[in-house]
Wavefront OBJ file of the C-alpha trace (Angstrom):
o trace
v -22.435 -6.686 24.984
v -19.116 -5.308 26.700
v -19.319 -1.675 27.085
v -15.481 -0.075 27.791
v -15.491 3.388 29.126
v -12.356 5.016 28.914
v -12.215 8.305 30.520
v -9.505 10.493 29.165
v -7.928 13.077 31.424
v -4.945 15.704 31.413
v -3.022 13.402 33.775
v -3.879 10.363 32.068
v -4.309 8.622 28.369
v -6.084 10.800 26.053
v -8.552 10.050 23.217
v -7.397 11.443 19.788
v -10.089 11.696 17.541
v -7.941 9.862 14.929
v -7.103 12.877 12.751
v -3.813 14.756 13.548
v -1.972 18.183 12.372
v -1.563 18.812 8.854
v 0.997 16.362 7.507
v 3.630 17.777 5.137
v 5.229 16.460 2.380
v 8.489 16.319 3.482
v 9.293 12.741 3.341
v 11.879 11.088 2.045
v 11.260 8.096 -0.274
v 13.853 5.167 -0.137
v 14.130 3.833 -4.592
v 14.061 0.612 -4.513
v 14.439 0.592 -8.174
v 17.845 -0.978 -6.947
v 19.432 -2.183 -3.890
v 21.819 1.064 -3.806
v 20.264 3.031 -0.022
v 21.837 -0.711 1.236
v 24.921 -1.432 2.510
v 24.478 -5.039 3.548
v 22.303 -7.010 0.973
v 22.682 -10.645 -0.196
v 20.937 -12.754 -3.320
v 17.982 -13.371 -1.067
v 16.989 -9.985 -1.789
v 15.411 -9.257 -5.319
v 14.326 -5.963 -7.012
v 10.729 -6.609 -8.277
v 7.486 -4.293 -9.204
v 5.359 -6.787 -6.987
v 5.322 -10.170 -5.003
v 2.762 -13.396 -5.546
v 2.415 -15.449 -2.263
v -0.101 -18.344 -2.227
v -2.083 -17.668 1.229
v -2.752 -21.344 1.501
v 1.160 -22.663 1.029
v 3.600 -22.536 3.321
v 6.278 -20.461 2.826
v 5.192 -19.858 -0.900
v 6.182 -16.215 -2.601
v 7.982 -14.944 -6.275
v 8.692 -11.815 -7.228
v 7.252 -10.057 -10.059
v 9.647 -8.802 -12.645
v 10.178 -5.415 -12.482
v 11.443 -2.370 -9.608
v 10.034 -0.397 -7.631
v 9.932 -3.148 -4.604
v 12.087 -5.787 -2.795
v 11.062 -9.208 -2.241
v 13.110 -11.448 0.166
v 12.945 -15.350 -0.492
v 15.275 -17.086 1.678
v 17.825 -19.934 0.908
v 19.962 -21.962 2.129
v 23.040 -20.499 0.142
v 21.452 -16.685 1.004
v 19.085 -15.625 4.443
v 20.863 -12.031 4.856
v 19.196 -8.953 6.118
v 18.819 -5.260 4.663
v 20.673 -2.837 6.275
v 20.529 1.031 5.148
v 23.638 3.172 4.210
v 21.519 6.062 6.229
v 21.407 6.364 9.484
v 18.335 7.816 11.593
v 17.718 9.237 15.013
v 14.220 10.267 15.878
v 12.357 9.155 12.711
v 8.672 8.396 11.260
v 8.724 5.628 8.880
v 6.096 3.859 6.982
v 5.903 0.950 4.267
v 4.051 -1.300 2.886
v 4.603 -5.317 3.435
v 3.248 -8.812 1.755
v 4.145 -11.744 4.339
v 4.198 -15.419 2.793
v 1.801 -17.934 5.231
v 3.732 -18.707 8.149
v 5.986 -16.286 7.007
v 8.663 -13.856 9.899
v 10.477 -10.905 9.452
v 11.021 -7.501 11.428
v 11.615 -3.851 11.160
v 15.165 -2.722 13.126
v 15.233 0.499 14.133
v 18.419 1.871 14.466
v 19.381 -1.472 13.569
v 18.630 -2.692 17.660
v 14.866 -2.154 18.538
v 12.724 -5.142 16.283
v 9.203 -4.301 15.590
v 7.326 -7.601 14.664
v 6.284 -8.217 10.847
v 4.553 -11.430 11.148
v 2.060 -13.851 9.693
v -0.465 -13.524 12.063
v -3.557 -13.584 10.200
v -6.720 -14.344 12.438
v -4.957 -14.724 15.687
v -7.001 -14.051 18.692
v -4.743 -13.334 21.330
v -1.407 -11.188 19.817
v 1.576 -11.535 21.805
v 4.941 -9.978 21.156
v 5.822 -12.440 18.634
v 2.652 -11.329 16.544
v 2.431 -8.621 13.714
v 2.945 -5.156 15.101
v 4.619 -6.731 18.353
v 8.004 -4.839 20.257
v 10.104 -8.117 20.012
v 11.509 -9.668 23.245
v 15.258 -8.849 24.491
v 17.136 -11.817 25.471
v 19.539 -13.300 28.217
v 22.570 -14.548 27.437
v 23.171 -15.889 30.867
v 19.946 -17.510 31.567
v 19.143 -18.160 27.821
v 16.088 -16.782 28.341
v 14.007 -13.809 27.107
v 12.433 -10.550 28.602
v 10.052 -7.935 28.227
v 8.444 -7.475 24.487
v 5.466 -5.662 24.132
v 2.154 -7.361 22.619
v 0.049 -5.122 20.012
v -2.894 -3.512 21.434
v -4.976 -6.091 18.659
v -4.464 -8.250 15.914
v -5.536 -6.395 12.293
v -3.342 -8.086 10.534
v -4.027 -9.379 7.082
v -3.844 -12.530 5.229
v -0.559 -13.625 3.657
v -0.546 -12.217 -0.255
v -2.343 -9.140 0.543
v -0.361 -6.064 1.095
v -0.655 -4.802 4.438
v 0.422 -0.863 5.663
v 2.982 0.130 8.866
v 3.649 3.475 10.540
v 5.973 3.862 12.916
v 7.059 6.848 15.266
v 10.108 6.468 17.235
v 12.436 8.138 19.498
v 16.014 7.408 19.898
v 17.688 7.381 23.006
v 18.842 10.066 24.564
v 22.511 10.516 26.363
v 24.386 12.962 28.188
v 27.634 14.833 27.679
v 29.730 11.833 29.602
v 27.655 9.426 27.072
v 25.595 8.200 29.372
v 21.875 6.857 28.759
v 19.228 9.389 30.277
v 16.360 7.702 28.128
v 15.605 4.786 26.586
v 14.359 4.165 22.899
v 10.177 5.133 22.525
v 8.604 3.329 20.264
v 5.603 6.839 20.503
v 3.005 5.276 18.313
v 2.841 1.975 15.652
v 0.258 2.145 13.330
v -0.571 -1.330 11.491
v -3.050 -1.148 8.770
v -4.006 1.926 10.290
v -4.903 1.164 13.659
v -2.845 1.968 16.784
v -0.974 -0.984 17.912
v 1.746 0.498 19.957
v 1.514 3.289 22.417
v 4.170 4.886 24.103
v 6.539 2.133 23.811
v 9.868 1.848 25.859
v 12.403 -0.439 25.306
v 15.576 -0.576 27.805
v 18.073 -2.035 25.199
v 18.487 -3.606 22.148
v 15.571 -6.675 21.105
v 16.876 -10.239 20.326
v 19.301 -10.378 16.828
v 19.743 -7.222 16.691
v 22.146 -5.872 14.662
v 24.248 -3.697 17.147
v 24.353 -4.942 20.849
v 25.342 -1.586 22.265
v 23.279 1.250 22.602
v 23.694 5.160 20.297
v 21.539 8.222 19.001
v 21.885 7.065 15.360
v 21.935 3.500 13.675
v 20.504 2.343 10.190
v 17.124 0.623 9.586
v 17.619 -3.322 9.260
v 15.156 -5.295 7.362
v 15.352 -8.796 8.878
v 15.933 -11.290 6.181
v 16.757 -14.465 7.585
v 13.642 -15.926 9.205
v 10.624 -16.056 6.072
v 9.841 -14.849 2.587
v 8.635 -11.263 2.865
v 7.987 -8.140 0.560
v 9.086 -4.376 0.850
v 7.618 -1.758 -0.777
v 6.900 2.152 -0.563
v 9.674 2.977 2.194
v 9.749 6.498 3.192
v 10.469 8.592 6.174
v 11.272 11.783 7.776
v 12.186 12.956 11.204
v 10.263 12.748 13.902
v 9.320 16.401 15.148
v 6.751 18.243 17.493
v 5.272 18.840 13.928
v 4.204 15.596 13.300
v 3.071 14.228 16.949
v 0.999 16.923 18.018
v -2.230 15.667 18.023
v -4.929 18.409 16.339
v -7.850 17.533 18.343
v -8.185 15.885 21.987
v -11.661 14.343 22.811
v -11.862 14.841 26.705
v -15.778 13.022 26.768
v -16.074 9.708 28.468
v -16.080 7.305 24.694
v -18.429 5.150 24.320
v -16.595 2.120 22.999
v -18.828 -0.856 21.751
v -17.579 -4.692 21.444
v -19.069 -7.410 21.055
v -19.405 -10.134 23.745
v -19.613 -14.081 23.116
v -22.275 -13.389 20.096
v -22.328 -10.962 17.297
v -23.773 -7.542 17.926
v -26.652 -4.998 15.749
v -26.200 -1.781 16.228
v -28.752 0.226 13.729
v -27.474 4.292 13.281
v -26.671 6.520 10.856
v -23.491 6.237 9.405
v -20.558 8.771 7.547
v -19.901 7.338 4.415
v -18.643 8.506 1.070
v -19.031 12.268 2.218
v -22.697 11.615 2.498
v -24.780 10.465 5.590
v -26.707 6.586 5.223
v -29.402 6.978 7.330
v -30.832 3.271 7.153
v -27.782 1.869 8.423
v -26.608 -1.739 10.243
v -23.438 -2.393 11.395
v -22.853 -6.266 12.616
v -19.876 -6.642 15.080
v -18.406 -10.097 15.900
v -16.625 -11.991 18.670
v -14.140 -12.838 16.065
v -13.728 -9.272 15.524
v -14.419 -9.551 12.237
v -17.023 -6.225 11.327
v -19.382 -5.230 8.450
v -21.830 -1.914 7.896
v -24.957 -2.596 5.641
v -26.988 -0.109 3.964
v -31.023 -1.285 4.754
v -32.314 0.889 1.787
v -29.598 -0.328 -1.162
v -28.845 -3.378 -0.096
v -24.951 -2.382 -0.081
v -22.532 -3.723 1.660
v -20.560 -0.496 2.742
v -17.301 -1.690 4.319
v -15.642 -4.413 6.068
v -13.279 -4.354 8.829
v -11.075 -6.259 11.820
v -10.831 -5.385 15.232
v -12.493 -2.965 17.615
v -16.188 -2.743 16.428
v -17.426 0.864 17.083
v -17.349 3.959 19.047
v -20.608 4.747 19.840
v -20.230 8.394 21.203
v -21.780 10.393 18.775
v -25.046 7.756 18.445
v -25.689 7.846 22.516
v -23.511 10.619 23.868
v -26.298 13.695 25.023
v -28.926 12.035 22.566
v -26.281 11.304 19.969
v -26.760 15.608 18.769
v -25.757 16.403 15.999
v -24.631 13.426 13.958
v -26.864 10.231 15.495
v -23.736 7.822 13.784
v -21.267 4.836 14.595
v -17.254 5.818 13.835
v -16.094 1.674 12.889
v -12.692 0.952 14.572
v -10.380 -1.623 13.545
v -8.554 -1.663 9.873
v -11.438 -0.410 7.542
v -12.015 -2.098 3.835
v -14.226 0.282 2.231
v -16.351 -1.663 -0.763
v -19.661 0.467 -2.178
v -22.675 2.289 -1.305
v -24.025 1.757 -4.880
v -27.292 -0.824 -5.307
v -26.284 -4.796 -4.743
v -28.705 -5.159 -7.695
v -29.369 -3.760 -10.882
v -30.644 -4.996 -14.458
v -27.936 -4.545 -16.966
v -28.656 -5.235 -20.584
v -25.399 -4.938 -21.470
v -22.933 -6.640 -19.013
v -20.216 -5.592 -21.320
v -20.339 -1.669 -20.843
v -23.867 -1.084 -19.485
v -23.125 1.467 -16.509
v -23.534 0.380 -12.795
v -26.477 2.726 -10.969
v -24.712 4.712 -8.047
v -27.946 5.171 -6.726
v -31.923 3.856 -6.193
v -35.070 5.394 -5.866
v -36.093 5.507 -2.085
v -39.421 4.425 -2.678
v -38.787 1.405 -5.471
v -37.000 -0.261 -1.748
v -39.022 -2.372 -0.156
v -37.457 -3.275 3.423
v -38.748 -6.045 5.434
v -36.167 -6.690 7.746
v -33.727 -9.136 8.560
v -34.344 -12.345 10.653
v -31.436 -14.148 12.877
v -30.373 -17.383 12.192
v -29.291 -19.301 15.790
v -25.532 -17.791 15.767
v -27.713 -14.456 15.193
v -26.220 -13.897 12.011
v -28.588 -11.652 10.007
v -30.178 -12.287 6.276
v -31.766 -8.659 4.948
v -34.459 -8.638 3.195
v -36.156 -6.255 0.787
v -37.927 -6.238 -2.628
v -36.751 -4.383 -5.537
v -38.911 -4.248 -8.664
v -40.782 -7.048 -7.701
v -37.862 -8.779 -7.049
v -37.279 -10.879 -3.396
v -34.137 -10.471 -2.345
v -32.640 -11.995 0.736
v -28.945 -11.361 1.542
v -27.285 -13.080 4.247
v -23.919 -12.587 5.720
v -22.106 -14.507 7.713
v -18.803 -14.556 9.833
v -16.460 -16.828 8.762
v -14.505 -17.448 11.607
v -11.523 -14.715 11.917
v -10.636 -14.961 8.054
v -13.635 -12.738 6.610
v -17.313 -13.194 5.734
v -19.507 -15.442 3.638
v -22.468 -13.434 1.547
v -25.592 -15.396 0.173
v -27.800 -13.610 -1.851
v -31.147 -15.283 -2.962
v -33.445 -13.675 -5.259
v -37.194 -15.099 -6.468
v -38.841 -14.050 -9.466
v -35.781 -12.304 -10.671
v -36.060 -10.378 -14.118
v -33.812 -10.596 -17.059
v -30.527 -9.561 -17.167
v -30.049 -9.195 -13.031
v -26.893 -8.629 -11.744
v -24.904 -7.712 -8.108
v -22.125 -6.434 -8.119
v -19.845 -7.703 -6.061
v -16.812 -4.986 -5.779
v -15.795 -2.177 -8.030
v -12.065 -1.018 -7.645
v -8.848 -0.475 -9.639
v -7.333 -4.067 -9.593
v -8.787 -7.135 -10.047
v -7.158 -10.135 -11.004
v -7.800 -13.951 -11.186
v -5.224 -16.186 -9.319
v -6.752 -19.338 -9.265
v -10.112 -21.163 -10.312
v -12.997 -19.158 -7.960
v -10.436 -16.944 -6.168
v -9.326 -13.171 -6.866
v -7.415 -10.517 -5.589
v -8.777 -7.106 -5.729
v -7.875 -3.409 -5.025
v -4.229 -3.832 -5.238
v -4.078 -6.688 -3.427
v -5.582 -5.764 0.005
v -9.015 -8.215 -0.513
v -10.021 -11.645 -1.831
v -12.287 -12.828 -3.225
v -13.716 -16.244 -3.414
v -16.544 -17.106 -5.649
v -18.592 -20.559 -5.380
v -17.039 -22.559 -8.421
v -20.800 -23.224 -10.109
v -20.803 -19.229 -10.772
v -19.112 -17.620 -14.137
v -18.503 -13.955 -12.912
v -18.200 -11.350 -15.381
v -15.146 -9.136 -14.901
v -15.439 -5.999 -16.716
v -13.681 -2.175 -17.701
v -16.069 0.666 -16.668
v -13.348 3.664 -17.413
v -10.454 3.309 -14.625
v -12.664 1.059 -12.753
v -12.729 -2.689 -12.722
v -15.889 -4.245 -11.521
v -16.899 -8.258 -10.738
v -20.550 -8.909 -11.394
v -22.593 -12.490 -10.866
v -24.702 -13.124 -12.878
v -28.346 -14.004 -10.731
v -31.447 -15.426 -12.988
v -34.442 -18.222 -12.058
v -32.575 -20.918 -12.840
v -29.121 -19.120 -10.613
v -31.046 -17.567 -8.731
v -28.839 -18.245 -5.433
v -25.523 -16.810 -5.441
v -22.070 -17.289 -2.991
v -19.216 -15.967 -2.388
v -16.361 -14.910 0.311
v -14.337 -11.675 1.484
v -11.195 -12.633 2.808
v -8.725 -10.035 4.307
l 1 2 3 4 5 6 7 8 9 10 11 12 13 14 15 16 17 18 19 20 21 22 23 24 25 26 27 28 29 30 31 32 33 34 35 36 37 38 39 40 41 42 43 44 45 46 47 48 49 50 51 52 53 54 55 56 57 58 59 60 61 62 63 64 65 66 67 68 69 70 71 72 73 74 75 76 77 78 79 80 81 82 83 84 85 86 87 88 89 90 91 92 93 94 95 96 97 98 99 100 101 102 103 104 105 106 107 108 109 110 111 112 113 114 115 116 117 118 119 120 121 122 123 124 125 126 127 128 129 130 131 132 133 134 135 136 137 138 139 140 141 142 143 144 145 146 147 148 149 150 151 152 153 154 155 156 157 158 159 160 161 162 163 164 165 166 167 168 169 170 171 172 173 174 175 176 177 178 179 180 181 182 183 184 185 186 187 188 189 190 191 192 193 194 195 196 197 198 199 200 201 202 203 204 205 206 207 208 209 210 211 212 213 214 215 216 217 218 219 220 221 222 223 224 225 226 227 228 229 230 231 232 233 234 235 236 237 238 239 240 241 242 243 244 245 246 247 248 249 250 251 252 253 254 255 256 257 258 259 260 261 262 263 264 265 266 267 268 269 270 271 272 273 274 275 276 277 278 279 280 281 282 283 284 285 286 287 288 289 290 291 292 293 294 295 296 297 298 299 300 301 302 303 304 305 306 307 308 309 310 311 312 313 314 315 316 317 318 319 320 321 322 323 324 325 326 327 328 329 330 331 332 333 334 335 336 337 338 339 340 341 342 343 344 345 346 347 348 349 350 351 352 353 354 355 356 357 358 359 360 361 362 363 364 365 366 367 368 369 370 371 372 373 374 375 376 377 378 379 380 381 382 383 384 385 386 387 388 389 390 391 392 393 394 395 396 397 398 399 400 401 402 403 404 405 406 407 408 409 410 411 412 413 414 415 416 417 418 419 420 421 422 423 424 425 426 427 428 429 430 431 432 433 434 435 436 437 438 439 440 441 442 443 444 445 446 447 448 449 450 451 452 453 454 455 456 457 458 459 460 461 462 463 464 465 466 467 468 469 470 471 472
């Protein structure tokens, strides 16, 4: 176990507890029901309600008909960039993006300052190439490049799936005679939610920018000419005192928990749903790939990458009053519902949101020799035993094994808005930001429940072992 203690002092970094002042509603959206906010566009760029990208093929993305996003596939007759008719100064921004595998592109600010959108899906060690990176500024003279600023980690997500930005950044500032007194501040870059960038300065414009010189204003440049990438849900507003000032500052030593060279239990309470589990496991991994488990439902709560957990309110003066685990990194939150449940009709039969306390058996979980746990528990005199493991950086692999299951037994394996099929054993779920992979032996039932879409495997005596895969 690596413990990192991070004290956080007037004069020095401080801790925000990762909520900040009331945001407003005063951004601005960008339609991209057209390619009118653009002055510089070329046939590379396509007006589309959504993108498909193949996370296994190289390069491999299509728009979906329809507006309301743009989707840039590159050729040889067409690589340009996105430039918009609006300039900005001190601005927030946030989108969404889809990379293709292998797949490069990058966020100008002010058309001069490149932050990094990358395919760099379960890379250990980010440099300033990598998702979320301040890109490198170059030497004409020496041919050589400087600087660039490496994300704090890598959460980003695999290519097809969309993933989220934030960015807060400060223009340079310049005196009456014109000359520089600041540089450009990237403040803060949020990637999937998690801090990347932090108080970020760059001393000039990154490499291809659009502008070489150096002003208050510029547009925002969408780089176009290096890998198939999608655009959606552009908005923005100007950077104020408003919308940096943090609302609370933690000044107690953290307690910040990570995993060393083998995965790491950490049993606690955890906030989830607006109610507290109280029998819960959360499994961190070297890969920093992270999962929370509820002992008493057999639920698997949420997955995420990154950090594992900040441990101050579980340890910190005998963890009074809330004896729980805050997960760091990009969360995925799935269910807290039962794993199980007998449905006699899988059609429209409705999905228990709860159990009774005492109709859970726990026994436990035993380690296998990576120390990856399988829970067990029995459930109307069911054995269950439901093992998770780490797949590498990508996601996790769940095994759930039942004996003397009854009739009609299901788990369910997600319930969400989206789910769709895009090739034999693999799906994409929740609008695209999880898939799944199914063992090709298994015939899952996909069903309506309202607004909700749920997958279920079927588990029986003679199926009575079922497989399957988060990927993210």
């Amino acid at each position: 176990m690596v413990k990192e203690r991070l004290m956080a002092v007037l004069s020095g970094i401080v801790l925000l507890t990762g909520s900040y002042a009331q945001e407003g509603t005063d951004f601005t959206t960008i339609s991209l029901n057209n390619l009118d906010a653009f002055s510089v566009s070329g046939s590379n760029w396509a007006v589309a309600s959504d993108a498909e990208a193949d996370m296994e093929r190289e390069g491999a993305m299509k728009p979906v008909a329809g507006s309301g996003a743009l989707v840039n596939i590159i050729s040889k007759k067409s690589k340009a960039h996105l430039v918009t008719k609006e300039n900005f100064g001190d601005v927030e921004l946030e989108l969404d993006f889809m990379m293709a595998k292998g797949s490069n592109s990058g966020l100008y600010l002010q058309g001069r300052y490149e932050v990094q959108l990358f395919d760099s899906w379960a890379k250990s060690s980010p440099t300033y190439i990598d998702c979320g990176g301040i890109y490198q500024r170059w030497n004409n003279t020496s041919n050589s490049g400087y600087e660039g600023i490496s994300p704090l980690v890598n959460v980003s997500r695999a290519p097809g799936l969309w993933q989220h930005i934030k960015i807060k950044f400060r223009a340079p500032r310049f005196n009456a005679q014109g000359i520089k007194t600041e540089n450009a501040l990237f403040e803060e870059v949020y990637l999937n939610g998690v801090l990347v960038q932090q108080q970020a300065a760059v001393t000039g414009p990154t490499r291809s920018s659009y502008f070489e010189d150096e002003k208050s204003t510029g547009p925002l440049m969408i780089q176009g000419d290096h890998g198939n990438v999608a655009i959606r849900n552009i908005r923005y507003r100007p950077l104020t005192s408003a919308n940096t000032t943090p609302e609370k500052v933690r000044f107690t030593d953290p307690i910040i928990i990570n995993p060393g060279n083998k995965p790491y239990l950490l049993r606690s309470f955890l906030s989830y749903n607006k109610r507290m589990i109280t029998h819960a496991i959360s499994v961190g991994s070297p890969a920093g790939i992270n999962y929370s488990y509820d002992l008493k439902r057999g639920a698997l709560l949420q997955v995420w990458r990154g950090q594992f957990a900040d441990a101050t309110d579980l340890w910190y003066e005998r963890g009074e009053p809330y004896q729980r685990i805050v997960p760091l990194g990009s969360l995925i939150p799935l269910s807290d519902a039962p794993a199980l449940a007998v449905l006699q009709d899988a059609g429209s039969g409705a999905w228990p949101d709860s159990v009774s306390f005492d109709d859970v058996h726990t026994k436990g979980y035993t380690l296998d020799k990576e120390r990856m746990p399988a829970f067990r528990y029995t459930i109307q005199g069911a054995d269950i035993s439901d093992k998770i493991v780490i797949d590498g950086a990508t996601g996790l692999s769940r095994t759930l094994t039942v004996t003397n299951a009854p009739s009609q037994l299901y788990h369910r394996v997600i319930a969400c808005k989206t789910i769709r099929q895009v090739k034999k054993g693999l799906y994409l779920a929740e609008d695209k930001s999880l898939y799944i992979k199914i063992d090709d032996r298994i015939k899952p039932v996909i069903r309506s429940i309202g607004d909700t879409r749920e997958l279920l495997l079927p588990i029986d005596n003679t199926n009575a072992t079922v497989t399957y895969s988060l990927i993210w």
